[in-house]
C-alpha positions, 0 to 999 in steps of 0.5 A: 626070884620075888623080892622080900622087901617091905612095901614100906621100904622106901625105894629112894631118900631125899637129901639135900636139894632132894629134899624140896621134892617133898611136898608140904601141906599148908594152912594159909591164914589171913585172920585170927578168927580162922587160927582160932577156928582151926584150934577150937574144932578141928572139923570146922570147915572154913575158906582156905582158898588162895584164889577166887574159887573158896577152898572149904576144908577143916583141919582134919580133912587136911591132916588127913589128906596130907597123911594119904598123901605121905606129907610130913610137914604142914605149913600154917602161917599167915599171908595178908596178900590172900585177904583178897579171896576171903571176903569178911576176914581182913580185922586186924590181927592181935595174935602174933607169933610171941604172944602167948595165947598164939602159941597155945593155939598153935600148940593145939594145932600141932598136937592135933597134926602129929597124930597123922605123923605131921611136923609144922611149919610156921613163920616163928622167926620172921621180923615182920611177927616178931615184936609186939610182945617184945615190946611190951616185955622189953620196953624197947621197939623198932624206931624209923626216922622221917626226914623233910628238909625246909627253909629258915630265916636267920633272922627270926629263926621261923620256919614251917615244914609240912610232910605226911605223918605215917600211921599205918603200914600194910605188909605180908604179916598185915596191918600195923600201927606206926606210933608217932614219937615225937619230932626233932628239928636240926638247922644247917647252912648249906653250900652249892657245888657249882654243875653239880646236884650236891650241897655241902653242909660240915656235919660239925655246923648242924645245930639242932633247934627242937626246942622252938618246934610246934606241931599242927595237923593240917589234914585228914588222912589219905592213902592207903598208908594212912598218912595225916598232913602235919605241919612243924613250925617254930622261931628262935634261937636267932644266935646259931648264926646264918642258918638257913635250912632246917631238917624236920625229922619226924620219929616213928615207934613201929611194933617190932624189936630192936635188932641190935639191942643186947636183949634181940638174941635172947629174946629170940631164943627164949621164944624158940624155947617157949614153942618147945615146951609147949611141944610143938614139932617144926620142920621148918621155918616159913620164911617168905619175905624176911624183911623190917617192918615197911609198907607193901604200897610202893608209891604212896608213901613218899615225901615229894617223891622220895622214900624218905624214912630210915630205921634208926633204932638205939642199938643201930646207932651204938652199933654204926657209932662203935664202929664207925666214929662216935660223931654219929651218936647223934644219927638223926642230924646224919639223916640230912645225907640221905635226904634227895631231891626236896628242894620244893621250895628253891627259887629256881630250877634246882627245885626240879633236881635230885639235890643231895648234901655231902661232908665237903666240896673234894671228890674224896668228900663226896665219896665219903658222903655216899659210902656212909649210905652203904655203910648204913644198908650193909650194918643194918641188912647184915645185923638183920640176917646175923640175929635171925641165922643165930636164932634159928641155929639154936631152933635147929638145936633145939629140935635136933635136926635142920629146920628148911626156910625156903623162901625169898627175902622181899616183897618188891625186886629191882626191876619189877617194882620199879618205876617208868612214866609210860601214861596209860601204856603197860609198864612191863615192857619198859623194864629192862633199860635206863631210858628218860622216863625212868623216874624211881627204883624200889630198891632204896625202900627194900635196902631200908627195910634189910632186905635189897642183899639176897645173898646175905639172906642166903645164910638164913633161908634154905636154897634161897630164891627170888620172885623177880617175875611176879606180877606178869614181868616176864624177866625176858632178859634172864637176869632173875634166872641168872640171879636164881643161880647166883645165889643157889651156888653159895646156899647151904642147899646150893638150889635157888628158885626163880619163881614167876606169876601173874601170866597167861598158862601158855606164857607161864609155860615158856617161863617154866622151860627157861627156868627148866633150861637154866636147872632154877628148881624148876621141873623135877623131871628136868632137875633129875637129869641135872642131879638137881644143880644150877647151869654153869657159866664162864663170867662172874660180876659183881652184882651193884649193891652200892648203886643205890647209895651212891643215888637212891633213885637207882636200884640194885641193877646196871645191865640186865645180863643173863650169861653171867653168875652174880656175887656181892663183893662181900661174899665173893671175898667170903667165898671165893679164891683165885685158882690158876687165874680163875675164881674159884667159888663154891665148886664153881671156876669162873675164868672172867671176874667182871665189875658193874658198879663198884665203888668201894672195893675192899683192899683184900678186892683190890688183892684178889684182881691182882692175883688173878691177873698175875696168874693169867686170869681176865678182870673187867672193871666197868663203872666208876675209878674207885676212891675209896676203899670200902674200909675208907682210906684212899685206893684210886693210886692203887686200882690206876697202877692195876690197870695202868691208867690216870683218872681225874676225879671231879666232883660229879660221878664221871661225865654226861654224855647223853646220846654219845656214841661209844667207838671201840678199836684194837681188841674190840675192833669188831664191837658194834658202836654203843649209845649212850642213851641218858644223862642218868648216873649209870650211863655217865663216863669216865674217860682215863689216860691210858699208860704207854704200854695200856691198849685204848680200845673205846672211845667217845668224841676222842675221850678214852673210855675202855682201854687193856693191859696184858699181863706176861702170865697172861692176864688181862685187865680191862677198864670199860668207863661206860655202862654196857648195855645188853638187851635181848629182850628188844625192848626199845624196839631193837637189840643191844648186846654190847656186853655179849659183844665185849665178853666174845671179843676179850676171849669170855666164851670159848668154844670146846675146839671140838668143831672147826671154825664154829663156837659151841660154847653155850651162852655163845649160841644163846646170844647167837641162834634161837636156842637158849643152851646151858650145861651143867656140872655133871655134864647134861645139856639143856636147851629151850627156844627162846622166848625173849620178844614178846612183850608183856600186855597181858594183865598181871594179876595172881588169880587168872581170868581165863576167857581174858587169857583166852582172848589176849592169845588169841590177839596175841599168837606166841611165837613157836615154842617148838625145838627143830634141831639138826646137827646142832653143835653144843659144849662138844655134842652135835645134836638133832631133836624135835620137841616142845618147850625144852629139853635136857640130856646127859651121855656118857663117855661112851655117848649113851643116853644117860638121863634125858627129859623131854615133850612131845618127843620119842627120839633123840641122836646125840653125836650120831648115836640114836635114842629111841624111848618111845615108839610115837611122840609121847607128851612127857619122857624122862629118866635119869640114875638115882644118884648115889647120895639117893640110893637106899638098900634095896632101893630104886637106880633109876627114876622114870616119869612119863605123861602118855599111853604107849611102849617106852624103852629107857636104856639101861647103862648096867648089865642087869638081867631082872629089873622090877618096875614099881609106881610110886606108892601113896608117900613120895619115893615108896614102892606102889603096884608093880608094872609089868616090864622086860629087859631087850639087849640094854633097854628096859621096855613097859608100856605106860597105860593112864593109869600110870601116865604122870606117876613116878616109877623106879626101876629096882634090880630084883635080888 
């Protein structure tokens, strides 16, 4: 019987993480001219091009191509990173997102795309484009604050401070002006702590001096920030006492809002309102960094080696001093505790050192000093996020439906754009370890510009993502594959990105079966199999924000481990619950509750590790005995009785103890000895007396470093006071994998107990054979080969010079990217397969194939049952169920992709005795040509010829 359904019919739905199966046709703007090109003739062509080779299309011929092709969203939006393909199109812009001239052309555009049924996506609600015409409506603006620190003479009260004045920033949104607004000049006396870089200067001393300030420009302008050198200088007020620094801020006024100001919201709101009226359709909001106004340059705009500017608007002091104490009314005296490492002007070897100032002489103090730092990043980075989520709420009411913003919030990531002096050699290599030339992390600039927490972001972007691997880093130790998952699990659309650019094709392609293996939305072909979900994984640690206020010279990183999830303290207390000894988040059980750097914990932390540890759970607090809460009273007695320690704090961050051996007993017996390799704040110590009934199981030179407590449910609670340190990628010529050693020891990583003397647990075997292995919830296995050891020397731009790509290959061999399995034994399956890249499988109860994807491949034997799918090795097979939240009436109940010519043969796992074969039509999931195809005992058999290699095709029960 022939099926009376319409070709119209769709065969399958796109919800959820689905949904980013749809493709979207875009519009890339880099000038005006082209937005006002695209309104006024919509079969004007212009270079639309996103690479070296010019692209010329007009907006019809996009509309038109986008309708064929079944899109129903186009995205038109503006990059500044593409004025590099578009030769003459780099004048600076005037249209903006709030102005009203560039809502009528995008009004035109939109009008002009819904007549080939295609909604917009623009970048409406993005902080880098919305400001100019609030400025001008509001006479408010984004204030940043720029600190130098000088010396005085008390007794005529002169003093003469030099920095670089800002005029221009560039970002992704282009050019801006930066404003001079004026200076103010606070003296203060300041104190040494002996053996220490702190100075003690009482916030109650600090005096401020502005009147006696005069200002000189010294120089022209330099750099590509546009920074002129100027000179604040005065004498005086010799009557304030023996006050022997000055602290010189110099105040800038950016074009963008005041975030915190009761006028933010409405504004915004009113803006979404405006694009309504004028009968713009959105789909979606294009979202990519989501960050304050700041400058994409990452070197060269800093004073004597810091980035030494804050946002300091006045709503974020209303906001901090309401919630904080009313002393910091006056926030700009309190830039003096961010200030590190300005001592030019010593007289002695201190010059040289990162010198910062704090509230007073006791540890407590010190503390303090630092979690106001954090306090600054977490009010401004949630205030940012809070303001922008309710925003596009209402967007999302206005136009009846969710509106996608699939993005990554910043234009730099802790490693990538950190930076290693190596001289003339690549940097890449050297970003995935601590060493003496490490010198700066970016992520101080990106938690000044709200953007450093990619997990409160997740409350505004859609699935959420991270460029980590941008720009030719590889991410050979996972992290940013491991961090895509972290913050996928806790979205709205729980599928995180880990996106990866600026490599040669073959390299490219064993980044894309990592991403594949680990299910980071890569591969849909790979994703169906994994019902488009994230590996799952034992241990969750709690991803080290406070680092970089603790010193800013750190980043966002401890140990790049990539067998872990990561969560920031305030989402896992959001989000998280201890169920019979374990975390429960998200959907998610973690039986391993980890700390990398951690100084503030929250009391409710403190609660939540106690409970977990009562109810038999395993807690690993490595880094720092915490002081003080994060609400700011006192916890070290509290944290010491979970743990069964004593812990002397001193005035310096735990102990130098450069080149040291860490040694490990009882528990860890087994570990391998651990060095520590610098001086540097995450490789500090902190030896602890462990009580009488607490196991030491580390040491360094007779100081207790690691010890472990039991607990009568069960319950483990270890103390690690040293950085772990755990390197696949060999990239000091050897391996380090303390941190895979500890967790294997302490129990993190079991095996099934299916297999007699052997672990088949996956991160056990990706730490331990060739084979990077993960599972998923719904049960499916992916694995890939590794590709961890070789170094990134090849160049790393976007566009690609394929003759350079050929010729570094062919200097370079990769290593083989084959998968030769026999017998192997993971998460309860023995598996022999030989294939390319990666490949993914699920079985049922019964151990039949279920879903399966994999290359250069015909057969797989999955606990010694034997899936044939292709009579010979065919380039690309995959299948897998529609799963029910995709099914339609009528529709498809499996899914088929397959890149080749020959006979395939999928199993099927319902008895069916008709089944119609159909390519997909001309839109995403619509039903095509009908393929000839019969049913053999339970396996549906077609042969794929070229006109169908590379299409989808949907098996559909003939009714």
């Amino acid at each position: 019987m022939t099926s009376s359904v319409s070709n119209n019919t769709p065969l399958v739905a796109f919800p959820g993480p689905w949904s980013f199966l749809l493709p979207k046709s875009s519009i890339i703007l880099v000038s005006d001219q082209e937005l006002e090109t695209l309104a006024r003739d919509p079969d004007q062509p212009i270079n639309l091009s996103l690479d070296t080779t010019p692209r010329m299309q007009s907006l019809r011929s996009v509309c038109e191509a986008a309708q064929a092709a079944g899109h129903r969203t186009l995205i038109v939006a503006f990059d500044q990173f593409f004025t590099q393909y578009r030769p003459g199109q780099n004048a600076p812009r005037k249209l903006m997102p709030d102005s009203e001239e560039y809502i009528k052309l995008i009004a035109t555009i939109g009008q002009f795309a819904q007549k080939y049924g295609l909604a917009l996506e623009l970048s409406l609600l993005s902080p880098l484009e919305i400001g100019p015409s609030y400025v001008k409506q509001t006479g408010e603006s984004g204030i940043w604050m720029h600190y130098r620190k000088g010396l005085r003479d008390p007794a005529t009260g002169a003093y003469s401070v030099q920095l670089w004045r800002q005029q221009r920033w560039t970002n992704n949104k282009g050019p801006i002006r930066v404003e001079d607004a004026g200076v103010r000049v606070f003296a203060f006396r300041q104190n040494p702590l002996y053996g220490t870089p702190y100075l003690v200067v009482d916030p109650k001393t600090i005096v401020e001096i502005t009147d006696t300030a005069h200002v000189e420009i010294m120089g022209p302008t330099e750099g590509s920030v546009e920074a002129v050198r100027v000179r604040i200088y005065g004498r005086g007020q010799t009557d304030i006492g023996p006050l022997d620094r000055v602290l010189v801020v110099q105040i800038y006024r950016t074009p963008e809002m005041d975030y915190f100001s009761e006028k933010a919201l409405p504004y915004l709101k009113n803006l979404v309102d405006r694009y309504v009226d004028a009968g713009v359709k959105l789909n979606g909001l294009y979202s990519d960094e989501m960050h304050i106004q700041q400058d994409w340059d990452y070197f060269h705009h800093h004073d004597h080696g810091e980035f030494a500017m804050r946002y300091v608007s006045p709503g974020l002091v209303r906001a901090f001093a309401a919630k904080y104490g009313n002393e910091y009314q006056d926030f700009a005296k309190y830039l003096l505790y961010f200030v590190h490492g300005q001592e030019d002007k010593a007289l002695d070897l201190t010059a040289k050192e990162g010198a910062m100032h704090v509230f007073g002489s006791t540890p407590e103090d010190i503390h303090a000093t630092a979690l106001f730092r954090a306090r600054y990043y977490h009010l401004l980075q949630d205030g940012v996020v809070a303001l922008f989520t309710e925003a596009k709420r209402h967007a999302e009411q206005r136009m009846g439906h969710p509106l996608e913003a699939r993005a990554h919030a910043t234009w730099a990531e802790s490693p990538t754009i950190d930076y290693w002096r190596v001289g003339q050699e690549p940097d890449n290599p050297a970003k995935y370890e601590y060493t003496s030339n490490f010198v700066w992390s970016n992520t101080v600039q990106q938690a000044a510009a709200a953007c450093y927490d990619y997990f409160s972001w997740g409350d505004f972007l859609t699935g959420n993502g991270n460029d980590h691997a941008e720009g030719g880093y590889a991410d050979r130790d996972y992290f940013a594959l491991a961090l895509a998952c972290s913050t996928g699990i806790l979205n709205t659309i729980p599928y995180s990105y880990a996106a990866y650019w600026g490599m040669p094709g073959p390299v490219a392609d064993r980044r894309g079966a990592l991403v594949d293996t680990y299910g980071d939305a890569g591969s849909p072909f790979y994703g169906m199999v994994q019902d488009m979900q994230h590996r799952d994984v034992d241990v969750l640690m709690l991803y080290p924000i406070d680092l970089v206020a603790v010193e800013e010279r750190f980043g966002s990183w401890m140990t790049l481990y990539g067998y872990a999830n990561y969560v920031t303290q305030a989402k896992l207390l959001e989000r998280g619950r201890v169920v019979g000894g374990a975390i429960e988040m998200a959907g998610r059980r973690f039986s391993t509750l980890v700390t990398l750097f951690e100084p503030f914990p929250s009391q409710q932390l403190l609660s939540l590790i106690r409970q977990m540890l009562q109810a038999g759970g395993r807690v690993i607090w490595s880094g720092p005995p915490p002081l003080l809460s994060n609400e700011g009273q006192p916890i070290l007695t509290t944290w010491s009785e979970i743990f069964g320690v004593s812990y002397t704090p001193s005035q310096e961050w735990g102990k130098m103890v450069p080149g040291r051996e860490v040694r490990f007993a009882g528990l860890l017996k087994n570990v391998s000895p651990q060095i520590i390799l610098t001086h540097l704040l995450p490789d500090r110590i902190y030896p602890v007396i462990p009580q009488k009934s607490v196991e030491a199981i580390a040491s360094v030179q007779n100081q207790v470093v690691g010890t472990h407590r039991s607990f009568p449910n069960g319950g483990s609670a270890v103390f690690l006071g040293y950085r772990p340190r755990d390197d696949q990628a060999a990239s000091l010529g050897y391996e380090t994998r303390n941190w895979f050693e500890v967790l294997t020891a302490l129990g993190a990583y079991p095996p099934t107990g299916r297999f007699a003397h052997t672990n088949d647990n996956t991160e056990y075997l990706s730490r331990t054979t060739d084979y990077l292995c993960c599972r998923f919830p719904n049960g499916a296995i992916a694995i890939a080969r590794h590709f961890r050891h070789t170094p990134e020397l090849w160049q790393g731009g976007f566009a690609r010079d394929p003759k350079a790509d050929q010729d570094y290959l062919q200097q370079h061999p990769l290593p083989s990217s084959q998968l030769q399995l026999k017998n192997f034994h993971v998460h309860g399956h023995t598996i022999t397969y030989e294939g390319d890249l990666a490949v993914t499988f699920r079985v049922d109860d019964r151990h039949r194939m279920v879903a399966f994807a994999g290359r250069n491949a015909n057969r797989i034997e999955v606990d010694g049952h034997t899936t044939v799918f292709a009579d010979t090795p065919m380039p690309l097979v995959a299948w897998a169920p529609v799963p029910p939240e995709c099914r339609v009436p009528h529709g498809a109940i499996l899914r088929i992709f397959a890149v080749g010519e020959g006979t395939v043969r999928i199993p099927l796992l319902q008895s069916l005795r008709e089944v119609q074969l159909f390519v997909e039509g001309p839109q995403p999931g619509s039903r095509g040509d009908a393929l000839p195809v019969r049913i053999e005992g339970d396996v549906l058999v077609f042969t794929l010829t070229s006109a169908h290699s590379g299409r989808w095709l949907y098996a559909v029960p003939q009714s």
